[in-house]
C-alpha positions, 0 to 999 in steps of 0.5 A: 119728569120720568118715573124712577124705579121704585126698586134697587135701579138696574145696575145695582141689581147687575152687580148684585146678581155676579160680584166676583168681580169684586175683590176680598168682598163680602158679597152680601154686604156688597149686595146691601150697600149697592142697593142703597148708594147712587148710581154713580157709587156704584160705577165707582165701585165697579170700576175700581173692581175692574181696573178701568174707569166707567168714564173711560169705558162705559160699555165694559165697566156697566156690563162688567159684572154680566160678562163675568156671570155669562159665558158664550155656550159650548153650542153657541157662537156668542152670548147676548141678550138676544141669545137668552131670548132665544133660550128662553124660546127654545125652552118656549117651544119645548113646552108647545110641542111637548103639548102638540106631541102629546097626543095623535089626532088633531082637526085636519088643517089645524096648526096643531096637526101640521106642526104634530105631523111635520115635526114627525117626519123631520124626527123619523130619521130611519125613514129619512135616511132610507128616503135619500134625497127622496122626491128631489132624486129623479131631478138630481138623476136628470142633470148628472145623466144630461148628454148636452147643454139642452138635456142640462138645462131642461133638466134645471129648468124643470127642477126650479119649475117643480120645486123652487131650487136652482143654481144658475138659471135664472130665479122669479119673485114678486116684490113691491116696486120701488117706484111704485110701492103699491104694485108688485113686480117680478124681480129676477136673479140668477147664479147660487154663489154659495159663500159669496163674494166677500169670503172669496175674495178675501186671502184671509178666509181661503181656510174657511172656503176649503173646510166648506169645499170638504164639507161639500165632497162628504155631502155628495159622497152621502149622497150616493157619489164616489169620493173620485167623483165628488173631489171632481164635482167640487173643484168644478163647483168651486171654480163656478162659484168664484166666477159669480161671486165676482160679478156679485155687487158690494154688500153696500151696494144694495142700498143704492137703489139707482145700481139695482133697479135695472128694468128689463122687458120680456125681450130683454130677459130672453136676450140675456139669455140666448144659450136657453129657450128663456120664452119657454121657461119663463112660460113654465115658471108663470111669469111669462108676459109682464110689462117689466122685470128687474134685474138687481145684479146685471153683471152676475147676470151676465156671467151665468148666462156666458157660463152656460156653453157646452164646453162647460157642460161636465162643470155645470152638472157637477156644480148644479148637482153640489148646489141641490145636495147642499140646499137640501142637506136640512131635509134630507137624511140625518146624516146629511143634517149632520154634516151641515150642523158640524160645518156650521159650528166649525166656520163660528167656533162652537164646539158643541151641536145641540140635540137633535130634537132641537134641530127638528122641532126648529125646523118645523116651527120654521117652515110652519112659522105662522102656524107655530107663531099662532101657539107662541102667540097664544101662550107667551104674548102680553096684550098689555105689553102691545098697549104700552109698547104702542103708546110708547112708540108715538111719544117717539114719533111725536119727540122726531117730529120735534128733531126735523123742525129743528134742523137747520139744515133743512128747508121748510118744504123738505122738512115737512115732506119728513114730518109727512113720512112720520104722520104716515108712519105704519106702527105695528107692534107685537103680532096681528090681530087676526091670523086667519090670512097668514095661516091660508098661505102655509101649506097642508101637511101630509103625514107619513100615514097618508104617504107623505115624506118630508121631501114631497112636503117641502115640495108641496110647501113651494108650490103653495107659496109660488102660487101666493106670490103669482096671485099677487101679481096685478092686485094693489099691495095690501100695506096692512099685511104683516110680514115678520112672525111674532115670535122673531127677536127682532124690530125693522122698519120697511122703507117701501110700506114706510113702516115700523114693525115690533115685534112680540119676540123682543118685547121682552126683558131686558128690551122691555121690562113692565116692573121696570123704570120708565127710563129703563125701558126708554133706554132699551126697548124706546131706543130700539123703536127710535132706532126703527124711526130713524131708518125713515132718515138713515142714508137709504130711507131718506131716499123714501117718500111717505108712500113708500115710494123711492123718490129722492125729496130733498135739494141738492144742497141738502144732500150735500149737507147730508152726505157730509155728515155721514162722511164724518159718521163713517169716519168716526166709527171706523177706528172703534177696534172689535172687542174679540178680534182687533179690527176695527168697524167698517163704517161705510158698511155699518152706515145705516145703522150708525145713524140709526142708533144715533138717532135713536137715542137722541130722540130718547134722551130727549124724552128723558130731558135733564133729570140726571137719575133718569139719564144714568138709568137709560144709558145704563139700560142702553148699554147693557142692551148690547151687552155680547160676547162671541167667539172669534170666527163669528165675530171676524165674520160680522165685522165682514158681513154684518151692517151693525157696529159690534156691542162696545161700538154700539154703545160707546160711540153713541153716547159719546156723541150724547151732550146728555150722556156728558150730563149725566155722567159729568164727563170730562176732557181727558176721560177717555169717554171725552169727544169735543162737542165739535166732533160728536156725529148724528144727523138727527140731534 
């Protein structure tokens, strides 16, 4: 039995808080009666408001009254829960660096004096558009003034060396293996897209590539080139791009570990790239003489290495030279800033910038975010909260274990290989206990009395963190480091270190409410967490063994089976239309997460057994979780990029295939929330 609340429940207090829904009402005594009738009554009453039926349309009748109180912000591309967390971060750091600002002189190495001066020369734009592209000019003059192919990729080799920014040549980091999760291996990657593949390729967005073209042609212009010259550069840019973009792999792709895992050895690398003295490069980067390295994408890698000929030399100055300006357009002048800025709310329709301090101190508490995370931490994190959130989690764990024993499906061995993944299960919640490890690996922060600039900082800055990542090569991977900053709004789970992560950021109303119910929670923040859980079993971390390891457990037969079901989820989702722009979910893209969410509530409302109170008040708490609204660009763009269902979707689809939801809410055939038992999707249920 689950405690109720001993409050008005969270719908009444919804539809208390905006009843101009509510038509020839009186507000207040609408506001007494909804306090004191069932949850039911109260569905009943918003959906006469509305016009539509709670059990027709459960997602917009339950959030009615927060989409009429909410709109999207002129500096904004949506609404959500997400984004008043957000807002309130941002009010958050206001308060953090109106403290940190307040005064000058701060204990050398301190966060206080690292975030103090790195926020003082993101904020001295005098200095910054006097500074131009400051310690990055000398490479910029190398690759436009290069007189061969040799000269040119001397000249990009040494600014990727120098600085960590390329564009075509080939690109090193250290990640864990995903065959062997306790070493690390040097992954490599090559050619800068710029809008990707799926916007190239698709007729509909041909507008927003050439407002990004434009974009591109004002920033080379700020930065010193002629407007002749930068109509050149970018058509040039434009033309390489599109090259790469098709030789990149579908976003589904790299989820299929069988596509990216492509061992190559030294010999190989240098071979891939005869145009180029590779050994050399390789030696300079410092990640010469490795036993392998790994190549996700080999066709793009292909084509960057055809491209690099001397015929092609003007385009590929022209196109290295368009790729810095943009990368370094955050750090650079103002104006360039702001050129960025105004692009970035034109491609998802806001129509107003935020002020600049914003920007600065979002940047700084960005590019320092385990020093700021210690401050966030400091004054906006709950103990108590990390307490209950924790306990919470392995009542989940315990309820999953529950759902794999009882799978048919499953034979007795691969069952308790899952239930082995769950014993390992890593849990972190909140933030780390001790911080002294993630601050040594950001770097010092000179200030502009001491002739630092914000450029030779961010220089600095990569020269720090490309040491970390070459000192982590031969040591064993330390699975206890955190890898996300507490003050991110977000939850994931890590198939190579087989662990969940919760973070600080979203332990907040309405994920996770102290004062609130303990079926309100489950419904928000316990589904997130199952969510996270059932990663371990969606269609890519069921191909992850309990150490991590990428090492396909199951029979053949129960592949088969699993590949069915996920046939029948992909299906199911793929005729739920977007909310704002009409087109319907791509279930084969939102696959994982589908079945996350599935999962995730299966395994809540479990918990939640038959008490039909506490069932409303956690599909309730569900759906106002995903509760958004966004402008058409943004959400036309998510519907193409993004691996999550939109909000309706997320909400509707899961818990029309809930049989607790038809429970609670006695829903029947004809309603157009109905789908025959025999159709409703999961895999974990």
């Amino acid at each position: 039995m689950l405690r109720l609340s001993k409050t008005k429940s969270l719908l009444s207090v919804m539809i208390a808080a905006s009843m101009v829904i509510v038509p020839q009402a009186s507000i207040t005594a609408f506001a007494d009666e909804v306090a004191t009738t069932s949850i039911e009554t109260q569905l009943e009453t918003l959906s006469q408001a509305t016009g539509t039926s709670y059990k027709d349309n459960f997602y917009d009748v339950v959030n009615a009254t927060t989409f009429a109180s909410h709109e999207i912000p002129a500096t904004d591309a949506q609404w959500s829960w997400f984004g008043e967390l957000s807002d309130e971060q941002d009010a958050q750091m206001e308060e953090i660096f109106s403290e940190i600002n307040s005064k000058e002189n701060y204990g050398k190495g301190t966060p206080e004096q690292k975030l103090h001066d790195l926020y003082a020369l993101y904020s001295d734009t005098e200095a910054r558009n006097a500074d131009g592209l400051g310690a990055f000019q000398s490479y910029m003059d190398a690759i436009v003034n290069a007189g061969s192919l040799t000269e040119y990729v001397t000249a990009v080799m040494s600014l990727s060396v120098d600085t960590g920014y390329g564009s075509i040549l080939p690109m090193f980091g250290v990640s864990q293996d995903e065959l062997d999760s306790t070493r690390y291996v040097v992954s490599v990657s090559a050619g800068d897209s710029l809008m990707g593949k799926d916007y190239y390729e698709n007729e509909a967005y041909e507008p927003y590539i050439q407002l990004y073209n434009q974009y591109l042609a004002n920033l080379l212009v700020v930065n010193g080139f002629t407007q002749e010259e930068a109509v050149r550069m970018v058509e040039n840019t434009d033309a390489i791009a599109r090259k790469i973009a098709s030789a990149e792999l579908d976003t589904t792709d790299y989820y299929d570990v069988e596509k990216v895992y492509n061992v190559y050895s030294e010999a190989d690398l240098i071979a891939a790239f005869p145009g180029i003295d590779m050994a050399s490069y390789m030696q300079a980067e410092g990640f010469a003489g490795q036993d392998m390295y790994l190549v996700p994408e080999e066709e793009k890698f292909a084509v960057c290495s055809s491209l690099l000929t001397e015929d092609n030399l003007q385009a590929l100055k022209d196109y290295s030279a368009t790729v810095l300006c943009g990368d370094l357009a955050s750090v650079t002048t103002q104006t360039a800033y702001d050129l960025t800025i105004e692009l970035s709310n034109k491609l998802n329709g806001i129509t107003e910038a935020r002020p600049n301090e914003y920007y600065w101190m979002s940047q700084t508490a960005g590019s320092l975010d385990w020093n700021y995370g210690v401050l966030y931490t400091e004054n906006y994190c709950s103990k108590e909260a990390k307490e209950e959130v924790t306990k919470m989690i392995h009542e989940i764990i315990a309820e999953y274990k529950n759902i794999i024993n009882s799978q048919t499906w499953m034979s007795e061995t691969t069952k308790q290989a899952a239930i082995a993944k769950l014993d390992t299960l890593q849990v972190k919640v909140g933030y780390p206990d001790d911080f002294s490890y993630y601050l040594s690996l950001e770097a010092p922060i000179t200030s502009k009395k001491d002739g630092g600039t914000l450029t030779s900082n961010v220089i600095d800055m990569h020269s720090m963190y490309k040491a970390y990542e070459l000192s982590l090569l031969g040591k064993p991977v330390d699975k206890t480091k955190w890898i996300a900053t507490p003050q991110t709004i977000n939850a994931f789970y890590d198939p190579s270190n087989n662990g969940i992560t919760i973070l600080a950021g979203i332990m907040q109303k309405p994920f996770y409410d102290p004062d609130a119910s303990e079926a309100t929670n489950l419904g928000a923040i316990g589904v997130v967490i199952g969510h996270e859980i059932s990663h371990a079993f969606d269609s890519s971390g069921s191909q992850y063994d309990a150490n991590g390891n990428y090492n396909p457990w199951w029979t053949e037969e129960e592949y088969i089976t699993y590949t069915d079901m996920c046939q029948k989820i992909i299906d199911y989702y793929d005729v739920f239309p977007s909310v704002e722009t009409g087109e319907t979910v791509d279930g084969a893209l939102t696959i994982t997460e589908n079945i996350a969410d599935l999962g995730g509530m299966y395994a809540v409302t479990q918990i939640v057994g038959h008490d039909k109170e506490a069932l409303q008040e956690m599909f309730i708490s569900y759906a106002n979780m995903w509760a958004e609204k966004m402008t058409y660009e943004y959400a036309s763009m998510l519907l193409m990029l993004d691996v999550h269902s939109p909000g309706r979707a997320r909400v509707n689809a899961v818990v029309s295939s809930m049989d607790a939801f038809y429970e609670a809410f006695d829903i029947q055939e004809g309603d157009g929330m109905y789908v025959a038992p025999e159709d409703r999707v999961g895999i974990w249920k």
